[in-house]
C-alpha positions in Angstrom: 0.0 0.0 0.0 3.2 2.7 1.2 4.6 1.8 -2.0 1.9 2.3 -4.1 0.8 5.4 -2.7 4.1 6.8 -2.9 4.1 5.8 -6.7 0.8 7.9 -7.3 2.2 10.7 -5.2 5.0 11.0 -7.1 3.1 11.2 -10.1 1.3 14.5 -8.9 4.7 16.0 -8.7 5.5 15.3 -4.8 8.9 14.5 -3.7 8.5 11.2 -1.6 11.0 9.2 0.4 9.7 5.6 1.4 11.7 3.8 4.4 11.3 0.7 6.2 12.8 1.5 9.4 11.7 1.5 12.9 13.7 5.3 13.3 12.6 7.4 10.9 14.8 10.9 10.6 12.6 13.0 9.6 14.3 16.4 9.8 14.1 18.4 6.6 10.5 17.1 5.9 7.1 18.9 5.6 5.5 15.8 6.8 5.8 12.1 7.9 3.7 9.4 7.3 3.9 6.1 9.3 1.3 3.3 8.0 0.1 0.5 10.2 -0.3 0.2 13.5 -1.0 -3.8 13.6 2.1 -4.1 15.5 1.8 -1.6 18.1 5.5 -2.2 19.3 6.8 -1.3 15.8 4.6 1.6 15.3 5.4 3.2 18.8 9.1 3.2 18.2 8.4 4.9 14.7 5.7 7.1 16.1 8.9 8.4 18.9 10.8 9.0 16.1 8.3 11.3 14.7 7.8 13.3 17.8 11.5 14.1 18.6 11.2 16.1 15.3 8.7 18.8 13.5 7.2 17.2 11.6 3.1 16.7 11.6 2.7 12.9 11.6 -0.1 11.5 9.4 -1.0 7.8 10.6 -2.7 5.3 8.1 -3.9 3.2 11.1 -4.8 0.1 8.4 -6.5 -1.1 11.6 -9.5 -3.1 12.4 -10.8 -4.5 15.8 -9.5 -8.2 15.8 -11.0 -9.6 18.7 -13.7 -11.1 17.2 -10.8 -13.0 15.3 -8.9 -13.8 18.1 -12.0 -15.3 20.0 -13.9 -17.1 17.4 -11.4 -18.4 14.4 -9.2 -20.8 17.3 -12.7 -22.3 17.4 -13.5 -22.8 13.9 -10.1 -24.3 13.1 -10.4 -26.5 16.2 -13.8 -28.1 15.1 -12.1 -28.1 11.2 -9.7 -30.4 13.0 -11.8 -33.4 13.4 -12.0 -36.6 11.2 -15.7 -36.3 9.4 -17.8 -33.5 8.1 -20.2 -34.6 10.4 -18.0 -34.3 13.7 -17.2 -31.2 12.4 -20.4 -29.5 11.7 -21.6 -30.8 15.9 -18.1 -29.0 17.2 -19.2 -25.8 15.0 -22.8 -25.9 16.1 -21.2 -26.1 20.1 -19.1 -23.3 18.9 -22.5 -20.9 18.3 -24.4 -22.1 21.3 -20.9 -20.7 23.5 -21.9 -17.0 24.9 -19.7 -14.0 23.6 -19.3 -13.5 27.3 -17.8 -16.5 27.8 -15.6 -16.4 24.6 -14.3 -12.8 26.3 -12.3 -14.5 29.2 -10.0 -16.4 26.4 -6.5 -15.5 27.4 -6.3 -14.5 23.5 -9.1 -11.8 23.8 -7.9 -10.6 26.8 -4.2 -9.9 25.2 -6.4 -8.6 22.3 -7.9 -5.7 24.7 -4.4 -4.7 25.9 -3.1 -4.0 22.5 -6.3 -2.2 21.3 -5.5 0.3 24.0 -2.1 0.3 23.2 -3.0 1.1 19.5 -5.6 4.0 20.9 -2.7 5.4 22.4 -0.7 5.9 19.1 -3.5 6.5 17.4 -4.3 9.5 19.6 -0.9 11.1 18.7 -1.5 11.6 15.4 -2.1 14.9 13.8 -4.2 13.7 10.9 -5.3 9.9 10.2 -6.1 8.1 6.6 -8.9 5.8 7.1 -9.3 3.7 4.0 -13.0 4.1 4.2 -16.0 5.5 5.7 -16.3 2.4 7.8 -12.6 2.5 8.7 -12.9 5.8 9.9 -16.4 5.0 11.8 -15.0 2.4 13.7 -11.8 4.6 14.7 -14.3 6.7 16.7 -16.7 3.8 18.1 -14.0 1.5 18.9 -11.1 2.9 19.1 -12.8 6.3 21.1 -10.4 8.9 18.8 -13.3 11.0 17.4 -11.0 13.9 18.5 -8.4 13.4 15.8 -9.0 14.7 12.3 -9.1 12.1 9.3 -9.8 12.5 5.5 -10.3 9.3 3.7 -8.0 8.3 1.0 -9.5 4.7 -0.7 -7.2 2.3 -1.7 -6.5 2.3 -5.3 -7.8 0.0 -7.6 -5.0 -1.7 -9.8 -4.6 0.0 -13.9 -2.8 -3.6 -14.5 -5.5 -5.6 -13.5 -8.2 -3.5 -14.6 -6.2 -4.0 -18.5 -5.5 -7.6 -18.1 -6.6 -10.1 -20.7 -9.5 -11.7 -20.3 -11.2 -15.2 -21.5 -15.1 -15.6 -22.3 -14.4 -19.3 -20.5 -13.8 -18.3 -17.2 -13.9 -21.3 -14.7 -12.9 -22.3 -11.1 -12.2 -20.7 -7.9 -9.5 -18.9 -6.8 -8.2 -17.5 -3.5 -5.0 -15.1 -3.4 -3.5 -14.2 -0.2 -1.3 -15.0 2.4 -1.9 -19.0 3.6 -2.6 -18.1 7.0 -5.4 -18.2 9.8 -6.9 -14.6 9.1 -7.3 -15.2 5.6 -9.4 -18.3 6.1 -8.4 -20.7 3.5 -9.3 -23.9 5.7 -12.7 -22.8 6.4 -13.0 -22.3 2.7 -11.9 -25.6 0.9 -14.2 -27.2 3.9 -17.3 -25.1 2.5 -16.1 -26.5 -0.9 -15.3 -30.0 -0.3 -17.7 -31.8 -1.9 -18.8 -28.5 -4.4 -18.0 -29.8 -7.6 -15.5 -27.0 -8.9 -12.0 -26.4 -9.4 -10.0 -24.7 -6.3 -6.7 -22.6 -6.9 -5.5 -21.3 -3.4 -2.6 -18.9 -4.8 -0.1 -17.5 -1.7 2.8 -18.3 0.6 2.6 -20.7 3.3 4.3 -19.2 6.8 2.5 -21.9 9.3 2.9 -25.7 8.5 0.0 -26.4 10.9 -2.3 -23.9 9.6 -1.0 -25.3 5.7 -1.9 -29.0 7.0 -5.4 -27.8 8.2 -5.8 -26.4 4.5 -4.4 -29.5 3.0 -7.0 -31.7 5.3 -9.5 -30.4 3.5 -8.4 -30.5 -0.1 -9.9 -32.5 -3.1 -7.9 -34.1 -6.4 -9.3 -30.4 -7.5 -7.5 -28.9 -5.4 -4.5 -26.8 -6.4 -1.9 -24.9 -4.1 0.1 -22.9 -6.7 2.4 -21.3 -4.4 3.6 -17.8 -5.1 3.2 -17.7 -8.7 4.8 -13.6 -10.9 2.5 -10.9 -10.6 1.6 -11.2 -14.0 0.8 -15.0 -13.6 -1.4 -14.2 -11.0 -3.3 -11.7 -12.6 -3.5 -13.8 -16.2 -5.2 -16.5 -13.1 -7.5 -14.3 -11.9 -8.5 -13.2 -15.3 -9.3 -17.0 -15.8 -11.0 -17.8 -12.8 -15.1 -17.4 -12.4 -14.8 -16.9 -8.7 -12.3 -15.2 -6.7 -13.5 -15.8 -3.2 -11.5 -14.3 -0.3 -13.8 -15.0 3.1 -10.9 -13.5 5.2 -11.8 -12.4 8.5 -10.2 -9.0 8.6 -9.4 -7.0 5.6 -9.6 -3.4 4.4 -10.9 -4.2 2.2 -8.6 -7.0 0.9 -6.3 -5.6 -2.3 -6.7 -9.0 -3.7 -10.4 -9.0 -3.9 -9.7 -5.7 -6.0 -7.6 -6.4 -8.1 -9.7 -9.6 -8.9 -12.6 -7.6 -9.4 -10.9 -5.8 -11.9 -9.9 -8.7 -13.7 -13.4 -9.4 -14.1 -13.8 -12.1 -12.0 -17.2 -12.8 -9.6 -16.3 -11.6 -6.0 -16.9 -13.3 -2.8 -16.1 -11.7 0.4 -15.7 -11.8 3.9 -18.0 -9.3 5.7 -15.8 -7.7 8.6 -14.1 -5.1 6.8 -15.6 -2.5 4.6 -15.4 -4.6 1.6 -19.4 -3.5 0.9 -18.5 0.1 0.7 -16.0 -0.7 -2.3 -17.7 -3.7 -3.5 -20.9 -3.3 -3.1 -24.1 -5.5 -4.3 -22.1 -6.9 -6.9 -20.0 -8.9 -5.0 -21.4 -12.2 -2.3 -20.5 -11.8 1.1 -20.1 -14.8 3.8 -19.8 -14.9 7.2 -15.8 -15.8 7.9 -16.8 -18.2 11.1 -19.9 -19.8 9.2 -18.7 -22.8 6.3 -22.0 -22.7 5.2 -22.3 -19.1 4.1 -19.2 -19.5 2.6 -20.4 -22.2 0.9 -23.7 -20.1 0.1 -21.9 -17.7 -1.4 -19.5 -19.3 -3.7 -22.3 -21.4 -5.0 -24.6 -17.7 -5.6 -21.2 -16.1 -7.2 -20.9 -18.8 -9.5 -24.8 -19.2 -10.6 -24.2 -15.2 -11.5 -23.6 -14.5 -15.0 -20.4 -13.8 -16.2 -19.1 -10.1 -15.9 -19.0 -7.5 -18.9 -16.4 -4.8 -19.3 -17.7 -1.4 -18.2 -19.9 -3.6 -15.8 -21.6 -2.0 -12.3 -18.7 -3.5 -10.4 -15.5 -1.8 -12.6 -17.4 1.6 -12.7 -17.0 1.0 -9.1 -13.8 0.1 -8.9 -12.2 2.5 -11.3 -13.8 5.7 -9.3 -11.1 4.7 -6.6 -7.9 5.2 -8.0 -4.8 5.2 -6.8 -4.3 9.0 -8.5 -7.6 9.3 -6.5 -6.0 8.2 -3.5 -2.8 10.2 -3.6 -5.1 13.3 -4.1 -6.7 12.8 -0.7 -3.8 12.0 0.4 -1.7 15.4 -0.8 -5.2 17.5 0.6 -4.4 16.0 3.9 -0.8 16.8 3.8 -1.8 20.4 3.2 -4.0 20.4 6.3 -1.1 19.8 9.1 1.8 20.7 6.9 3.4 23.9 8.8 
């Protein structure tokens, strides 16, 4: 996201200096920008740094409130760990009859609270945040309680390469890019699909063997893990594939669902992000804890019709640019640049 921003900044004639370090030096700058705050440690050292100097600090937060995740997914993957479909459907259906109150006094939702208030904490000492979206910036002041900081949204681009790909009129299968990894929710997707008759590409890196077995455990002869594949192959995939579905449990709102969009393939979701507000009606959206709405939704994205160029969704997607972005971005700069 830094990287592309930067790009588009550029573009509109900004000088821009991207570094990945944890001690920014930012003397001799009209403004710093620090993005993410999903590792609080990280971003406070970065966020110091800042502060010893002039500069304004702009904060993309890129956050959303995981403790839903962090209560709920240990308990899908735990009941996607038993031999049968059966078996597993009883230990999901003892998962939803479990109060949220008692899900609260996990040990994981607990260390889930601390580091929400550490991130309202570096949140509050920003001079200007960069919600992605409406949503994003909604849930800044409801969750994170930082109504008193000023924010201007800037949406995440959607990609030019993607939106000029190549495309087939024989579109087939399902895809899912990302990251192989418990927040993106592959398991609990090739379990919704295991006996769907349909194709399956799952298309990322694989960081934890047990979470990759879990996937695995659940895979068909249909089933493909293709690994981490050029950008261009990936695209020229997604530009084959009827379905990209993408049930992650947190995302804002998941650049791979955009990008897919764009290469005209049918959209399903998770719905915990603001992918509605960039996706809208013309994408499906599934629960991320619920197999069967995942399930649901694959089977309604795949009964759509195929997509046309210039459809409902691309006019969409191509009013949120990345040169639309680094505008909103630049106007914010202007705002807190002394």
């Amino acid at each position: 996201m830094a990287q592309s921003a930067g790009r588009a900044l550029r573009e509109l004639g900004v000088e821009v200096d991207l570094v990945a370090t944890e001690s920014p030096e930012t003397s001799g700058y009209d403004v710093a920008h620090v993005f993410g705050i999903f590792h609080p440690e990280t971003a406070a050292r970065q966020i110091d740094a800042v502060r010893k100097g002039s500069a304004p600090l702009v904060l993309s937060p890129i956050w959303l409130d995981l403790r839903p995740y962090f209560m709920t997914a240990p308990l899908v993957e735990r009941a996607l760990r038993v031999r049968t479909p059966g078996a597993v459907e009883r230990r999901l259906e003892t998962m939803r009859k479990r109060t949220r109150e008692s899900r609260r006094s996990d040990k994981a939702a607990r260390r889930a609270d601390r580091e929400v208030d550490l991130q309202r904490e570096l949140v509050l000492r920003a001079d200007m945040l960069l919600p992605a979206s409406e949503v994003e910036a909604y849930r800044y002041g409801e969750q994170l309680r930082v109504a008193s900081v000023p924010y201007a949204v800037a949406p995440v681009g959607t990609d030019e390469e993607a939106l000029a790909v190549e495309r087939t009129s024989e579109r087939a299968g399902v895809i899912c890019v990302g990251r192989v990894e418990s927040k993106k929710n592959q398991a609990a997707l090739l379990y919704a699909l295991h006996d769907v008759d349909v194709d399956v590409t799952v298309v990322g890196r694989e960081y934890d063997p047990r979470y990759s077995a879990l996937c695995r455990r659940w895979a068909t002869p249909r089933t493909r893990f293709a690994g981490t594949p050029s950008r261009d192959e990936v695209l020229a995939m997604m530009a084959r594939a009827a379905v990209h579905a993408y049930p992650a449990w947190v995302e804002i709102p998941g650049l791979a669902s955009i990008e897919a969009a764009a290469a005209g393939a049918r959209i399903v979701s998770g719905d915990r992000g603001c992918e509605r507000e960039y996706l809208g009606p013309e994408a499906e959206y599934a629960d991320p804890s619920e197999p069967e709405s995942i399930r649901a939704a694959v089977l309604r994205a795949l009964g759509r019709g195929p997509r046309e160029r210039g459809d409902a969704l691309e006019l969409r997607l191509r009013a949120r640019t990345w040169r639309a972005h680094a505008e909103a971005t630049l106007a914010a700069y202007r705002r807190v640049a002394r």
